[in-house]
C-alpha positions as a printed Julia matrix, in Angstrom:
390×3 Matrix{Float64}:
 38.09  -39.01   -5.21
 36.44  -35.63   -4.45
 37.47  -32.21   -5.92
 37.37  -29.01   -4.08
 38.11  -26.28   -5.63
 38.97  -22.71   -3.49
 38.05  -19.4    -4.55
 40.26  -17.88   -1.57
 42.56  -18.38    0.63
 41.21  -20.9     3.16
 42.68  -21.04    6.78
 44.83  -24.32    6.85
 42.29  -26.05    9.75
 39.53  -26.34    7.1
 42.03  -28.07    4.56
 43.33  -30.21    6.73
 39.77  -31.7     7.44
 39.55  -32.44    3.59
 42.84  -33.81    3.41
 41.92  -36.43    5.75
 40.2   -38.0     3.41
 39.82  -38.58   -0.74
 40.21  -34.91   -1.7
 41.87  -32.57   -4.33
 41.74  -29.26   -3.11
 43.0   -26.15   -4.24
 42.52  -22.89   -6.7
 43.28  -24.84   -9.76
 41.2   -27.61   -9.51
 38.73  -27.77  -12.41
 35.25  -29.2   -12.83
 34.62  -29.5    -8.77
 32.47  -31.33   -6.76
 32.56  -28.63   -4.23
 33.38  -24.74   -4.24
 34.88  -23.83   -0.82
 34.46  -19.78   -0.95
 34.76  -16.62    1.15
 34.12  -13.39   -0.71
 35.03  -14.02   -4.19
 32.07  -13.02   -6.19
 29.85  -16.04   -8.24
 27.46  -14.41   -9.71
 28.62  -14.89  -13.4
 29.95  -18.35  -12.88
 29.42  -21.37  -15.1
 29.38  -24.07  -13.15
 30.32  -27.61  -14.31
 28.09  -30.58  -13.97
 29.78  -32.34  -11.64
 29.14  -29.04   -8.83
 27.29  -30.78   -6.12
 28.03  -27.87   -3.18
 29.45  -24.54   -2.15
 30.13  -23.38    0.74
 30.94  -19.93    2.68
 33.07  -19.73    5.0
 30.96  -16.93    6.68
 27.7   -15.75    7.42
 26.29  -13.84    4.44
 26.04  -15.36    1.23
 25.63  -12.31   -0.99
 28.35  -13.48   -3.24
 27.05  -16.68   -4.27
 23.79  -17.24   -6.86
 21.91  -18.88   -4.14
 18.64  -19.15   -6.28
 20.08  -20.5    -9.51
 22.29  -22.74   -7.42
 19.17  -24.49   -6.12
 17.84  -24.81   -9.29
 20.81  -27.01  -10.19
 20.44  -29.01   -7.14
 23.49  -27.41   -5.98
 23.77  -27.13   -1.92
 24.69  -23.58   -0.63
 26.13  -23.43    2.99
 27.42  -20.99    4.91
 28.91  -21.31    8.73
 26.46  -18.9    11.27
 27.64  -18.51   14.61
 31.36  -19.44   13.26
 32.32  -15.34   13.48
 30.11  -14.59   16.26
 32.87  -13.78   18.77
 35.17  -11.77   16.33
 31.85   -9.34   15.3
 30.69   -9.33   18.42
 34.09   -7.89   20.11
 33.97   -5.44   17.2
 30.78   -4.29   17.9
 31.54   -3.66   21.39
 34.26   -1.62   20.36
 32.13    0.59   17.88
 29.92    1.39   20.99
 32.62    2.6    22.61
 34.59    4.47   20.1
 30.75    5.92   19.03
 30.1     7.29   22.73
 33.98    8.46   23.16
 35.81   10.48   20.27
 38.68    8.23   21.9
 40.23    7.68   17.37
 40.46   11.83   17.75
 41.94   12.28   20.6
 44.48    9.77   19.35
 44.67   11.77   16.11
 45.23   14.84   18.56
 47.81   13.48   20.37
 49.64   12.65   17.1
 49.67   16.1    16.16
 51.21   17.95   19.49
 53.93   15.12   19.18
 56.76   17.45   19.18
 55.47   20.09   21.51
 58.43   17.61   24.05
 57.76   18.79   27.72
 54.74   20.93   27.35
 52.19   18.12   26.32
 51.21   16.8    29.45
 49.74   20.42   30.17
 48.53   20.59   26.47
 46.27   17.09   27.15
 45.38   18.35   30.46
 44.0    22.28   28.88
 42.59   20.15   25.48
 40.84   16.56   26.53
 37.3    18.06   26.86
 37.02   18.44   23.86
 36.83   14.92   23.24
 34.7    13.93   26.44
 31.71   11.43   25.83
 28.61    9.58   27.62
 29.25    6.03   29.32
 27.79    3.14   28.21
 26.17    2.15   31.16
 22.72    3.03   31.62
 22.32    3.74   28.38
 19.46    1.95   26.1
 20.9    -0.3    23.13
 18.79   -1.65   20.81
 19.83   -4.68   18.65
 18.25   -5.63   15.28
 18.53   -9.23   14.63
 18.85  -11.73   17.52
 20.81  -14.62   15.64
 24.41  -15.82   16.64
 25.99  -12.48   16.63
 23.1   -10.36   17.78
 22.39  -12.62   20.93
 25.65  -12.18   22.33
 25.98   -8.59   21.63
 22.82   -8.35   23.64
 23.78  -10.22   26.68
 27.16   -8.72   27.0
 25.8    -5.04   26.49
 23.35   -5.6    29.22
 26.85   -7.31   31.22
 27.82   -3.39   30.61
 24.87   -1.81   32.59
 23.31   -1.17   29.39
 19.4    -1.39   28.77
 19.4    -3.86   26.37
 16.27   -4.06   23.5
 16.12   -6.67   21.03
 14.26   -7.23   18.06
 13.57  -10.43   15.35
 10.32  -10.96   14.39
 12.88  -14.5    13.44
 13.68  -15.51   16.85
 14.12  -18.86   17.21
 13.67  -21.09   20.39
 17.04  -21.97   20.92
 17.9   -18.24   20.44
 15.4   -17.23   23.01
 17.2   -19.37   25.34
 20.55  -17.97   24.86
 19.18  -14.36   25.8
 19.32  -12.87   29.24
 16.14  -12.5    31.14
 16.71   -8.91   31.33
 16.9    -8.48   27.45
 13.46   -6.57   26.66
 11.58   -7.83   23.81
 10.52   -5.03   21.04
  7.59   -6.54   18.75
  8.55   -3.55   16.06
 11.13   -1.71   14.81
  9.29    1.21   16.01
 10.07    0.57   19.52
 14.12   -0.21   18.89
 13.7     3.55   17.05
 11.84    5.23   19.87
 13.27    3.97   22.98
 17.37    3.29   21.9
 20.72    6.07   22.29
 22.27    3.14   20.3
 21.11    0.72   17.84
 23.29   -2.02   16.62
 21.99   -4.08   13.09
 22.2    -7.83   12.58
 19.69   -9.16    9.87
 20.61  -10.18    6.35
 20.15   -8.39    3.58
 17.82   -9.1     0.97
 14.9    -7.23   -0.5
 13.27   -6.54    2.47
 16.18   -5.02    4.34
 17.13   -3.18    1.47
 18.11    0.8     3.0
 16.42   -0.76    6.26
 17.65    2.57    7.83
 16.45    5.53    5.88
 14.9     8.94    6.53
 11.37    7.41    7.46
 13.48    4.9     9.88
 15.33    7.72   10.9
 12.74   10.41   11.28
 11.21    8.14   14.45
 14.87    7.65   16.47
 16.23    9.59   19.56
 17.68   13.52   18.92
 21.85   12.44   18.84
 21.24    8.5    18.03
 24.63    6.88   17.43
 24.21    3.47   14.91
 26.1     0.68   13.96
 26.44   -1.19   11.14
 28.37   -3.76   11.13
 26.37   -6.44    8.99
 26.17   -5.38    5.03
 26.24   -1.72    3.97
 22.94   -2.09    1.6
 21.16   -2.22    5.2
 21.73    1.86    5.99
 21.06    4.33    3.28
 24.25    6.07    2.75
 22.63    9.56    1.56
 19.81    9.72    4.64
 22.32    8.53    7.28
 24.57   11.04    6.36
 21.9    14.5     6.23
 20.85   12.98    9.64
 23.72   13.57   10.69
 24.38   16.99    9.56
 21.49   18.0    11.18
 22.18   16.4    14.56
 19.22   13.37   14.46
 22.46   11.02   14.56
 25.32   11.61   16.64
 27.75    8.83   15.32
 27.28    6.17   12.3
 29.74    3.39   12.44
 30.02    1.28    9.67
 32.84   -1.84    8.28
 31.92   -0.59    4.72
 33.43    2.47    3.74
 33.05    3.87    0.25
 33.22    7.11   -1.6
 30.41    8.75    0.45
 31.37    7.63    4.03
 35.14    7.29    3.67
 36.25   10.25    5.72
 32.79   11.92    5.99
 32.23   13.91    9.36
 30.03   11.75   12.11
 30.86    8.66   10.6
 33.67    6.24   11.97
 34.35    3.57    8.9
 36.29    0.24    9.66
 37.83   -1.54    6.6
 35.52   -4.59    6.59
 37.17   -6.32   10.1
 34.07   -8.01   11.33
 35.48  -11.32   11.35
 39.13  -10.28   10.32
 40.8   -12.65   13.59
 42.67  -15.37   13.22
 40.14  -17.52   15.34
 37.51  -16.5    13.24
 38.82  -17.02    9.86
 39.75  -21.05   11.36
 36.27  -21.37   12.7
 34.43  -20.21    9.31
 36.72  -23.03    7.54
 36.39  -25.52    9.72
 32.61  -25.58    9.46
 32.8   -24.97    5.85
 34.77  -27.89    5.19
 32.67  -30.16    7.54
 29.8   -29.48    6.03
 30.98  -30.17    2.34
 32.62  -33.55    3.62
 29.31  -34.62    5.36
 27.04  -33.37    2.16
 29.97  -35.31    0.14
 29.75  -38.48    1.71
 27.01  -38.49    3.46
 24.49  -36.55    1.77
 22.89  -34.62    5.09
 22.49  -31.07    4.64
 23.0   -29.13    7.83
 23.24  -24.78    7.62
 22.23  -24.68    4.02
 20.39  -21.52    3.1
 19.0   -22.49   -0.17
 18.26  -26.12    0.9
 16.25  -27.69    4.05
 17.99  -29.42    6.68
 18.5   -33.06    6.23
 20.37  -35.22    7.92
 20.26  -39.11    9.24
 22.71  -41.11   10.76
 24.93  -43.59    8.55
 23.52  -47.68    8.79
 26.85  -49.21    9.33
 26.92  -51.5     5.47
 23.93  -49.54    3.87
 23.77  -47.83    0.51
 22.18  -44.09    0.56
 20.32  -43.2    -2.12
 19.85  -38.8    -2.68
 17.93  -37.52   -4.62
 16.7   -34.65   -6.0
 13.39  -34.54   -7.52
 10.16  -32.39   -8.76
  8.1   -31.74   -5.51
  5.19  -33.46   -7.29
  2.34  -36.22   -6.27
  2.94  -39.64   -6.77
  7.18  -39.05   -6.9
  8.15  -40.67   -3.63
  5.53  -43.43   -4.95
  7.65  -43.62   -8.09
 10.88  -43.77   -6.47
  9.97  -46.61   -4.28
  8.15  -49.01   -6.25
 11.41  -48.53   -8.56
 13.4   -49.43   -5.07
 10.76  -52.1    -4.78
 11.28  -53.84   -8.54
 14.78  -54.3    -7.5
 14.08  -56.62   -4.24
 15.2   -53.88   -1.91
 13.44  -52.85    1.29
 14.37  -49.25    2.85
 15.62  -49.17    6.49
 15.38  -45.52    6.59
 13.9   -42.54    4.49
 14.1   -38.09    4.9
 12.13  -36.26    2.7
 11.63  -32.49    2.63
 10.74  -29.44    0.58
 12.89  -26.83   -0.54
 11.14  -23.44    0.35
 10.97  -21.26   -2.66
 11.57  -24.13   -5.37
  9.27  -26.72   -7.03
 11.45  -29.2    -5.86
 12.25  -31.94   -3.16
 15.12  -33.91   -1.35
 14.57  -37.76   -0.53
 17.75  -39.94    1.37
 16.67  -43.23    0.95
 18.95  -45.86    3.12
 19.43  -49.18    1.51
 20.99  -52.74    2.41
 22.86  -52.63   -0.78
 21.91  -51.06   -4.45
 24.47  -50.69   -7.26
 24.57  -48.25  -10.53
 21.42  -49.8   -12.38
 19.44  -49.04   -9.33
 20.11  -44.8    -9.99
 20.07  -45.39  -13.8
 16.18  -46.47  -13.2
 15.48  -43.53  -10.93
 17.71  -41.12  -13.22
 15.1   -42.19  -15.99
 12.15  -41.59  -14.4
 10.33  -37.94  -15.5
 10.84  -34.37  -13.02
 14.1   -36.25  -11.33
 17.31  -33.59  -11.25
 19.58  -35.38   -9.43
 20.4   -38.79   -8.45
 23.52  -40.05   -6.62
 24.01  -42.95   -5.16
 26.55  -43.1    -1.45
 28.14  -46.58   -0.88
């Protein structure tokens, strides 16, 4: 029997997954095997021996002590690509709402309401003032070329748009999903120079810290319109908003309103809707709760971002040994002449670093092993974690 515990409310597709098979899930559940999560924040939790995984149900991961997690041997996942559609629609609509003041002349509208008969004449002597360019022909550049990016790209360029994108990150498989027509940048400096819009889509972390600032700025095109759409801490509230009182920046769009954008003039500020559908909120758990299952059960990592991706197909009978262990000489050595002193021989074996940690993860497939076999590897010196998968 597995325990999940949920630190929100979790679309009803992803629970149904877990229910299928030896799970307690909810809120209340204490001392978890798994934490199934969407924004709550982690940073200050204890977590209980038994915590083998948590996972997002979205992309960023912000919320969740990623580091110290991996420290514990304690997976991190989140679900890329699950949200892709619902930010990517938004975005869409941020380019156009950015180009056309289409929210005031709604707001206009609203206030001639009860001029009756005289306000088709009204709109006809007052829509100018709330003209704006096209999208087409127009140069977008997009920062970050993962899920989300990728498809903003190809369907601005759908639009007519000039399409730029940049990730010094690109993947092959991304690559592939791109248009030919999508024109590679190699720097930031040519998204800056050469884009009327500019769209980001890169985590943030230390190095994308206030990515857009006054130096950032200081290079981009007289009446620039941006969007953010990805974490505020990427756009520097202060310099976005002097660029725009002196005209660098035409329009800053952003899902993270606070005290200094809320309501500010040039700035258009969504209450955090990225991936506020329906669709995307039963994608994100879906994933989620696939991914704990096969971690659960099966020990294969897959969309981990504090872990490397492991994963080998289930021997029909077999035991699986995981393990995590010191990434020191000799420990593989260690592990299998203990496998060895018990008369077992391995039918199949995944070993791989994890980045940014002296440590390692080893699945070890066996005919058969039982308890003594992990007490022996448990015992051996710079092993963290040992379980044992019948």
């Amino acid at each position: 029997m597995y325990k999940v515990q949920t630190l929100n409310k979790i679309a009803k597709i992803g629970l149904d997954v877990l229910a299928e098979g030896d799970y307690t899930v909810g809120d209340a559940v204490e001392n978890p095997d798994a934490i199934l999560v969407r924004s709550a924040k982690m940073h200050d939790m204890t977590f209980g021996s038994k915590l083998l995984c948590v996972a997002r149900a979205g992309a960023g991961t912000n919320n969740i002590p990623s580091d110290r997690c991996a420290e514990e041997a304690i997976v991190v996942f989140n679900t890329p690509g699950a949200n892709s559609d619902a930010v990517k629609e938004l975005v869409l609509c941020a380019l156009l709402i950015s180009s056309r003041d289409v929210i005031g002349g709604i707001d206009w509208v609203h206030s001639i309401a009860e001029n009756g008969d005289e306000i088709p004449a009204l709109v006809e002597a007052g829509k100018n003032a709330f003209t704006g360019p096209e999208l087409s022909g127009k140069t977008l550049g997009v920062v970050g070329l993962g899920a989300i990016g990728a498809k903003i790209a190809n369907d601005a360029a759908r639009l007519g748009m000039k399409v730029y994108g940049y990730d010094p990150y690109l993947s092959v498989d991304a690559a592939w999903r791109l248009r030919t027509n999508i024109r590679h940048a190699k720097d930031l400096q040519t998204i800056y120079r050469n884009c009327d819009y500019i769209t980001i889509h890169v985590p943030y972390m230390d190095s994308t810290h206030h990515l857009i600032n006054t130096e950032a700025l200081s290079v981009m095109r007289p009446g620039v319109r941006i969007i953010n759409l990805a974490r505020a801490e990427l756009v520097c509230d202060d310099d976005i908003l002097s660029a725009i009182d002196s005209g660098k920046v035409a329009c800053y769009v952003t899902d993270f309103p606070n005290a200094k954008t809320a309501g500010a003039k040039g700035v258009i500020a969504i209450p955090h809707l990225g991936a506020s559908t329906p669709e995307s909120e039963e994608k994100c758990a879906l994933m989620a709760a696939e991914e704990i299952r096969d971690y659960l059960e099966n020990g294969n990592i897959a969309n981990s971002v504090n872990m490397p991706y492991a994963s080998m197909p289930r021997v029909p009978g077999s035991s699986r040994l995981c393990v995590f262990h010191r990434n020191k000489p000799d420990m593989i050595a260690q592990i299998t002449r203990v496998i060895s002193a018990h008369g077992l021989n391995i039918e199949n074996m995944h070993n791989a670093g994890v980045r940014g940690h002296d440590m390692a993860y080893t699945m070890i497939d066996l005919p058969f092993a039982g308890e003594k076999l992990t007490e022996d590897i448990r015992a051996l010196d710079d092993i963290v974690r040992v379980r044992l998968l019948g």
